[in-house]
C-alpha positions in Angstrom: 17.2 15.8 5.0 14.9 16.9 2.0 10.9 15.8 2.2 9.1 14.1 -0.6 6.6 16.5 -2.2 3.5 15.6 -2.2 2.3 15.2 -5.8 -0.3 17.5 -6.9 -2.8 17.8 -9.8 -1.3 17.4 -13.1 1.3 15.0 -11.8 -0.2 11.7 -13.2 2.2 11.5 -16.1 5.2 11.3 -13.5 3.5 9.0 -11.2 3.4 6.6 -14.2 7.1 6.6 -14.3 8.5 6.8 -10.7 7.3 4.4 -8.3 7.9 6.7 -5.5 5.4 9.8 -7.0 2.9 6.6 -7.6 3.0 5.5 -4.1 2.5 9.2 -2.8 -0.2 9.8 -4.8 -1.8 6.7 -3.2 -1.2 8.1 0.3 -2.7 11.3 -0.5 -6.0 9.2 -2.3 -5.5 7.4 0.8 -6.0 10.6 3.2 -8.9 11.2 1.3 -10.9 8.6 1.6 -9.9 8.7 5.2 -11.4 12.5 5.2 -14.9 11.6 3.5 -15.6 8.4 5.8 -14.9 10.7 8.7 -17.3 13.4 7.3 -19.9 11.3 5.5 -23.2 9.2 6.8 -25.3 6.8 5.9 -24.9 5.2 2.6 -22.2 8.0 1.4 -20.0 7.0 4.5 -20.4 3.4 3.5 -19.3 4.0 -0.1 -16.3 5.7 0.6 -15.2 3.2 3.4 -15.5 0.7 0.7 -13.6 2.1 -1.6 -11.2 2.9 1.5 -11.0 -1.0 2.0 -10.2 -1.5 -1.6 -7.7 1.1 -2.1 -5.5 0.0 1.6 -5.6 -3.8 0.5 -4.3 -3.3 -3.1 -1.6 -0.3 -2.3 -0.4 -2.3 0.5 -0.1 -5.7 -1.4 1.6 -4.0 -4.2 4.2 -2.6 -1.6 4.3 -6.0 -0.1 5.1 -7.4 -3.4 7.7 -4.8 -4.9 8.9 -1.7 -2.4 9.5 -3.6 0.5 11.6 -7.1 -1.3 14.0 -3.8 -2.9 14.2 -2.0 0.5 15.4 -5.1 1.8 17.7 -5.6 -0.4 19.1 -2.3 -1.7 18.6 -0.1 1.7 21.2 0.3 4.5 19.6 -1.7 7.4 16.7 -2.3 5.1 15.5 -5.4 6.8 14.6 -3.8 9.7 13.0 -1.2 8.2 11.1 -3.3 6.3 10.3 -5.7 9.8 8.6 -2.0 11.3 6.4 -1.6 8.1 5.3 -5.2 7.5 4.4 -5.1 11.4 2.4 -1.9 11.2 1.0 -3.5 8.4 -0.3 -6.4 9.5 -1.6 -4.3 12.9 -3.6 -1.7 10.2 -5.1 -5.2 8.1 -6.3 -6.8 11.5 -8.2 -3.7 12.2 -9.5 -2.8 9.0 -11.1 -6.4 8.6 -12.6 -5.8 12.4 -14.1 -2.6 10.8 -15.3 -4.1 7.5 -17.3 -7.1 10.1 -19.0 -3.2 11.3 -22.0 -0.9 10.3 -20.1 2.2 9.2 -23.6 3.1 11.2 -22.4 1.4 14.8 -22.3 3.2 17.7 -18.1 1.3 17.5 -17.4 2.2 14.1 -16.5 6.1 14.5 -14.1 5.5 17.3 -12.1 2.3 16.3 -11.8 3.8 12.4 -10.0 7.2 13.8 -7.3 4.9 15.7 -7.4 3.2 12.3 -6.8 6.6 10.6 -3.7 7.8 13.0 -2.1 4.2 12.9 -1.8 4.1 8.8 -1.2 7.7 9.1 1.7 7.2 10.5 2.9 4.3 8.8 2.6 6.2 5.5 4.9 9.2 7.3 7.3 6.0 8.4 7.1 4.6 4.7 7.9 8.1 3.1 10.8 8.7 5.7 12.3 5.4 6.1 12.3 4.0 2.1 10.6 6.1 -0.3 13.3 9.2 0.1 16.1 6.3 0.0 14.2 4.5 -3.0 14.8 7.5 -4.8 18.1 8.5 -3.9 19.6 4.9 -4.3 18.0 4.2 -7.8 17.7 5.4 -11.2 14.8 6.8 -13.4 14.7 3.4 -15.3 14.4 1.3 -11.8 11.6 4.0 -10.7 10.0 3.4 -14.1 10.1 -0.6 -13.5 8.9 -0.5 -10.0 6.0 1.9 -11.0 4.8 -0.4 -13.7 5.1 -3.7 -11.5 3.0 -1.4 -8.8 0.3 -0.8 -11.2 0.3 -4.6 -12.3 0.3 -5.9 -8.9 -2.6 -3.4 -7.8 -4.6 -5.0 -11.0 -4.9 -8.3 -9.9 -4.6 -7.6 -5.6 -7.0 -8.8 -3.3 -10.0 -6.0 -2.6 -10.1 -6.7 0.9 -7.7 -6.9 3.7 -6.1 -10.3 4.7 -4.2 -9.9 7.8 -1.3 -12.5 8.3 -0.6 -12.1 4.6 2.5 -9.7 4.5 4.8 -12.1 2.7 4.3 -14.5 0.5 5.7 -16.9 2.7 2.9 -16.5 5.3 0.8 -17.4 1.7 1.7 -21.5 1.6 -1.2 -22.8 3.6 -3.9 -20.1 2.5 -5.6 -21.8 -0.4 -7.6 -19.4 -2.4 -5.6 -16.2 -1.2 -2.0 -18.1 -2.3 -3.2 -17.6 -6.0 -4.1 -14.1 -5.2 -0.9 -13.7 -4.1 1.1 -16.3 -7.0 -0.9 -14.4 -9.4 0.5 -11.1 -8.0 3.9 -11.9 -7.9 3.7 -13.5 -11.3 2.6 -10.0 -12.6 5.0 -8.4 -11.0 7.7 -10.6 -12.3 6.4 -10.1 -16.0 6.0 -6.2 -15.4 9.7 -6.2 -14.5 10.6 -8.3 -17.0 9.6 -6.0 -19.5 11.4 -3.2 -18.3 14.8 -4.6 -18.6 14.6 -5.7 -14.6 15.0 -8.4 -12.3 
């Protein structure tokens, strides 16, 4: 089976136009981030895990939103797939938020955030494996085109920090303020496929 290539520098222009080359990107911003928490201190360690929290919560709502509803649907045993990711998921939110309630300066932090860092590792690998090679294979350019723009409009308007429990917007009903987040998310991402030609 071929591997996803990692998008390198100079790649932005496809990444606007294929959902799958957006979402890699993200991973690798992700790995990042995960690198300078691990290798910062002090108030530069705090600055990148915030933007660590921001980046996890708003990639992973936007998958919520449109990779995982079209790996349900278009992939062969897609629901289950989609089951494993949405669980690993909601595991990676419930410890981010224990994190975020943490000094990036406690004696708890280092140790709990590298278990953090192997677990979403993974579930990226599992993500890439199990529906971003069969996204690509199973769609077209225009499809990849629509998805990437409904990713990017769903990231605009996602929440900036993790809510665990909130992996579908039917866990949403009884959440009050975090429903709109996630109305207001879906709504964009109804409009941005709208606009391509997409339903």
């Amino acid at each position: 089976m071929s591997e996803l290539k990692t998008p390198q520098a100079g790649d932005d222009h496809d990444a606007d136009d294929d959902v799958v080359a957006l979402l890699m990107r993200q991973h690798g911003d992700i790995r990042n981030l995960f690198d300078e928490v691990e290798s910062g201190s002090g108030d530069e360690r705090r600055d990148a895990f915030r933007r660590l929290v921001r980046l996890l919560a708003v990639h992973e709502t936007a998958e919520e939103e449109v990779v995982h509803p079209y790996a349900r649907r278009a992939l062969s045993g897609g629901a289950q797939v989609v089951d494993d990711r949405l669980a690993e998921e909601k595991a990676a939110k419930e410890s981010l938020a224990t994190l975020d309630d943490l000094d990036t300066d406690d004696p708890t932090f280092m140790p709990r955030f590298l278990k953090l860092r192997k677990d979403v590792q993974e579930h990226a690998r599992a993500e890439e494996r199990y529906e971003f090679i069969h996204i690509r294979r199973s769609t077209d350019a225009v499809n990849l085109a629509a998805m990437a723009a409904a990713v990017k409009a769903a990231e605009a308007i996602a929440p900036t920090r993790p809510h665990p429990g909130v992996e579908s917007a039917a866990a949403n009903v009884v959440l009050g303020p975090v429903a709109a987040v996630i109305d207001r998310t879906r709504d964009a991402v109804r409009k941005a496929l709208d606009q391509d030609g997409s339903s």
